[in-house]
C-alpha positions in Angstrom: -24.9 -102.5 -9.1 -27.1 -103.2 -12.0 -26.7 -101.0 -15.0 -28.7 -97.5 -15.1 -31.3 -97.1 -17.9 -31.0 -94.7 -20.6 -32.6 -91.3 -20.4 -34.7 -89.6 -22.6 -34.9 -86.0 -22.1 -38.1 -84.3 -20.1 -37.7 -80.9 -19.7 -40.4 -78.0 -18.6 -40.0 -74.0 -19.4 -41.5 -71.6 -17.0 -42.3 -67.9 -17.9 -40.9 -65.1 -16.0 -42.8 -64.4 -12.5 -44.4 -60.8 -12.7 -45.8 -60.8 -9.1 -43.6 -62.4 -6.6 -40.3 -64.1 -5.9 -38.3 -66.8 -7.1 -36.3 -69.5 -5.2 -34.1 -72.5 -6.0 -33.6 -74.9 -3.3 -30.9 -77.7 -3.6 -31.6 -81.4 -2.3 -34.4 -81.8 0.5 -33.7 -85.6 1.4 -36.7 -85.7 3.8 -35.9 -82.4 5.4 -39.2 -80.8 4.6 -39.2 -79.7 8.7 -36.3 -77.5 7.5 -37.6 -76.4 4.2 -40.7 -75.0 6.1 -38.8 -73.1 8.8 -36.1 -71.6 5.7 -39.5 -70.5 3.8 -41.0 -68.8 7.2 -37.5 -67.0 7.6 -37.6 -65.4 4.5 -41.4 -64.5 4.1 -41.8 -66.7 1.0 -45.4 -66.3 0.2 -47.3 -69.1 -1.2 -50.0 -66.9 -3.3 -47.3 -65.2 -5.2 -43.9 -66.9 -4.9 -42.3 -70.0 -6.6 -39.9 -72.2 -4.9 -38.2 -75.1 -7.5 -36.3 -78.0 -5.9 -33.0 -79.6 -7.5 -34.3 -83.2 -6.9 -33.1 -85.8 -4.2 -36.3 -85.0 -2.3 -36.1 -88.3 -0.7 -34.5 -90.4 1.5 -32.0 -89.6 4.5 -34.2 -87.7 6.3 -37.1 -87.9 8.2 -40.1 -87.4 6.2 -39.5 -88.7 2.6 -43.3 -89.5 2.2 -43.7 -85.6 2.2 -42.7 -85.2 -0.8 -45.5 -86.6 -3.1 -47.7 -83.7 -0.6 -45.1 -80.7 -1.6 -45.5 -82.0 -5.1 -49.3 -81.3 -5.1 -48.4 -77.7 -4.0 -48.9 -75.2 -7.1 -45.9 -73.4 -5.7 -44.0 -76.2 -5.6 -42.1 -77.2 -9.1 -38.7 -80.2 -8.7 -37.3 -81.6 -10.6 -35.4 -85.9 -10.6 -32.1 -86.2 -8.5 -30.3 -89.5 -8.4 -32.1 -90.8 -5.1 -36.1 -90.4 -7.6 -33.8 -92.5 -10.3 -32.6 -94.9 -7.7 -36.2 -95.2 -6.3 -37.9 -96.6 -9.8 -34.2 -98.8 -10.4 -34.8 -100.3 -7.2 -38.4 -101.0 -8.2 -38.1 -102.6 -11.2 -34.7 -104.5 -10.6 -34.1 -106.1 -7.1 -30.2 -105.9 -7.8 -30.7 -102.2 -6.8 -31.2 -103.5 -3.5 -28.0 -102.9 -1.4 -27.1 -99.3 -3.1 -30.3 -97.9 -2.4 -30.5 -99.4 1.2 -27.1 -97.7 1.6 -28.1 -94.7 0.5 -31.1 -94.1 2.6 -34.3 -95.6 1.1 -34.9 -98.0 3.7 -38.5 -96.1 4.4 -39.6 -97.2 0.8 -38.3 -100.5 1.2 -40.1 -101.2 4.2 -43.3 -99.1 2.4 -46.5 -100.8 1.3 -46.3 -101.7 -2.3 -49.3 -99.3 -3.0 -47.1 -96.6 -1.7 -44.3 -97.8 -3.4 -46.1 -97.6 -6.5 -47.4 -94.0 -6.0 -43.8 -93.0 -5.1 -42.4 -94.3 -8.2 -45.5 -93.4 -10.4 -45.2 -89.6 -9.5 -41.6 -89.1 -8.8 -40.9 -91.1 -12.5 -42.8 -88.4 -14.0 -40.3 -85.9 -12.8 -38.7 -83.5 -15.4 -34.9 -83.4 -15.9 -34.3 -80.2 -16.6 -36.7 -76.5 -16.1 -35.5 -73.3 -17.8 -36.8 -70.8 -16.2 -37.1 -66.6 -17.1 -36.4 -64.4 -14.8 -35.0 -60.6 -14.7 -31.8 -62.0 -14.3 -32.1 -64.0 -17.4 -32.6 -67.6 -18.3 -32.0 -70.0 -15.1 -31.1 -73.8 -16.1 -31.8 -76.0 -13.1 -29.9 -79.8 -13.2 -29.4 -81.9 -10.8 -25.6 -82.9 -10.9 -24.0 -81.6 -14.4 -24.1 -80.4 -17.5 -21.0 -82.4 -19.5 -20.9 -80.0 -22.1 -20.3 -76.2 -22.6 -23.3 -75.8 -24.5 -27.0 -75.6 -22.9 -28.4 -76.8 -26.4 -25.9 -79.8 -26.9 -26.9 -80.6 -23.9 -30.6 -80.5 -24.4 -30.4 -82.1 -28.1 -28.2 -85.0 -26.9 -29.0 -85.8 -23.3 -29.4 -89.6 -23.9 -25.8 -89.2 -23.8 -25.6 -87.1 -21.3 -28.3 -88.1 -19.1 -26.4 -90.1 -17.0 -24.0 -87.7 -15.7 -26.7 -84.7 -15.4 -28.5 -87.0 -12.9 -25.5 -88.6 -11.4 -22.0 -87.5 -12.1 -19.2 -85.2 -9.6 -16.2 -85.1 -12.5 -16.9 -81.9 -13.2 -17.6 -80.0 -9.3 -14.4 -82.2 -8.5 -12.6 -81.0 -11.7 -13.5 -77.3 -10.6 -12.9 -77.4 -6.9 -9.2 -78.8 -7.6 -8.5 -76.6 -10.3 -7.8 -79.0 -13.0 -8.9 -77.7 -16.1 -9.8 -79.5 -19.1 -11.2 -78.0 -22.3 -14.0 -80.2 -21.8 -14.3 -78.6 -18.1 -14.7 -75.1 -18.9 -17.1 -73.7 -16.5 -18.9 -71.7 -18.2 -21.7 -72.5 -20.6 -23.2 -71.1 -23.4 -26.8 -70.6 -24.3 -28.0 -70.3 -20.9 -27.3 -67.6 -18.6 -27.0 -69.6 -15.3 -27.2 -73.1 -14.2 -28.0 -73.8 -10.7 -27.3 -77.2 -9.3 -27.3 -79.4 -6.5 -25.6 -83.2 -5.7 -22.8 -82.1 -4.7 -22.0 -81.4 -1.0 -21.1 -77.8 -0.5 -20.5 -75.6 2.8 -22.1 -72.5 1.6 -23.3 -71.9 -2.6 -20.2 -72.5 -4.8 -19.9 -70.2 -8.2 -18.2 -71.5 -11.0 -18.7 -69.0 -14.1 -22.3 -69.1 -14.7 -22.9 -72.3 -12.6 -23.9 -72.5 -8.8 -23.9 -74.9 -6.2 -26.2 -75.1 -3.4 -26.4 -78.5 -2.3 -25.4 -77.6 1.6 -28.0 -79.1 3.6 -25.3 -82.8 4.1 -22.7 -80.4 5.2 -24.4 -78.0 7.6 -28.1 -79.4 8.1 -28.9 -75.8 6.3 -31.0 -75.7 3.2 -30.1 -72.8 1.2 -32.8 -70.9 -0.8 -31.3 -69.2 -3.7 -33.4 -66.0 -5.2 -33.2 -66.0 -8.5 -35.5 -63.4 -9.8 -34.3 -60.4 -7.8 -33.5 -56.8 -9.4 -30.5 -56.8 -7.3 -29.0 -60.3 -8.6 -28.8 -64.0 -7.4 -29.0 -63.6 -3.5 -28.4 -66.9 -1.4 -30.1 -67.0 1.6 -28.1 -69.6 3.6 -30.0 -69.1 7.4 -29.2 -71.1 10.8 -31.6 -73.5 12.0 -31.3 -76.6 14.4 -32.7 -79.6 12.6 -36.2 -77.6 11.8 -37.0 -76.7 15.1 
């Protein structure tokens, strides 16, 4: 595989929403028949609610191309995962070829280059990182990890971390098996909770102040996790059979 560019840092803040509900969804990869039944179940509301994706809204499933439409959504806030950063490498270097064939984006391979160009124009323009206020404090959405204990390390010296926020498992695997590390801490500082996707999970996995809700490879369930809820974080993890 060729060798992944360096990252510079985009990140977006969002104010606290004072009429309606909040929701973190992990990665979509083309699911959006699913995503649309999960919001019916739970009465999201698109004049008042906000629903923000973990990235990896593509490839996989069955309509990828959705995703520039959810993106032109007002409600609708993601953003990168690995599979938007494997898009543009495979773009601009054809040595990406193979890994991202592997990995699902045969239906922008086989795309017109027009739409391969808006894919990669809009989904290139994604942030890495949103802070987000809500009752239950600040919410740090990332797509993989956060390598440090410290939300503002992180922030000030992501082209060294960059890599591993988009791409990395060291530290889920280093928490699942119980290895700690000082560098593995769980917990982080200078952010109240950081919700992620990435990595596979059968139901939303708590580590300290970090979540995992990436379920939708395990069970073909998307879990919506409310974020801006009086009575906490509340996962709703809900049956469905393929979007039907």
């Amino acid at each position: 595989m060729a060798e992944k560019r360096k990252y510079q840092l985009k990140i977006k803040q969002f104010d606290r929403n004072e009429i309606g509900r909040d929701f973190v969804v992990g990665d979509i990869h083309g699911w959006f028949p699913v995503l649309e039944k999960q919001l019916r179940e739970v009465g999201f509301d698109k004049e008042k609610d906000r629903l923000f994706a973990l990235g990896d809204l593509i490839d996989r499933g069955p309509q990828s191309w959705r995703c520039i439409e959810y993106l032109d959504y007002p409600w609708f806030h993601s953003i990168m995962g690995n599979h938007e950063e494997m898009m543009y490498e495979y773009h601009n270097n054809i040595a990406w070829f193979n890994s991202y064939a592997r990995h699902g984006g045969q239906w922008f391979i086989d795309s017109p280059a027009d739409l391969q160009q808006k894919y990669v124009d809009r989904l290139d323009a994604l942030d890495h990182i949103f802070e987000i206020d809500t009752i239950n404090g600040k919410c740090g959405l990332v797509h993989a990890e956060v390598p440090c204990n410290d939300w503002d390390m992180f922030k000030l010296y992501f082209d060294r971390y960059g890599e591993a926020a988009l791409w990395s498992f060291d530290l889920f695997d280093a928490f699942k098996k119980d290895k700690k590390k000082e560098w593995t801490d769980p917990l982080i500082k200078g952010i109240d909770f950081v919700v992620h996707g990435h990595a596979g999970v059968p139901y939303p996995v708590f580590f300290e102040n970090q979540i995992y809700i990436d379920t939708g490879a395990d069970t073909k369930r998307l879990t919506l996790l409310e974020i801006n809820n009086p009575a906490g974080l509340i996962a709703h993890h809900l049956p469905i059979e393929d979007g039907k």
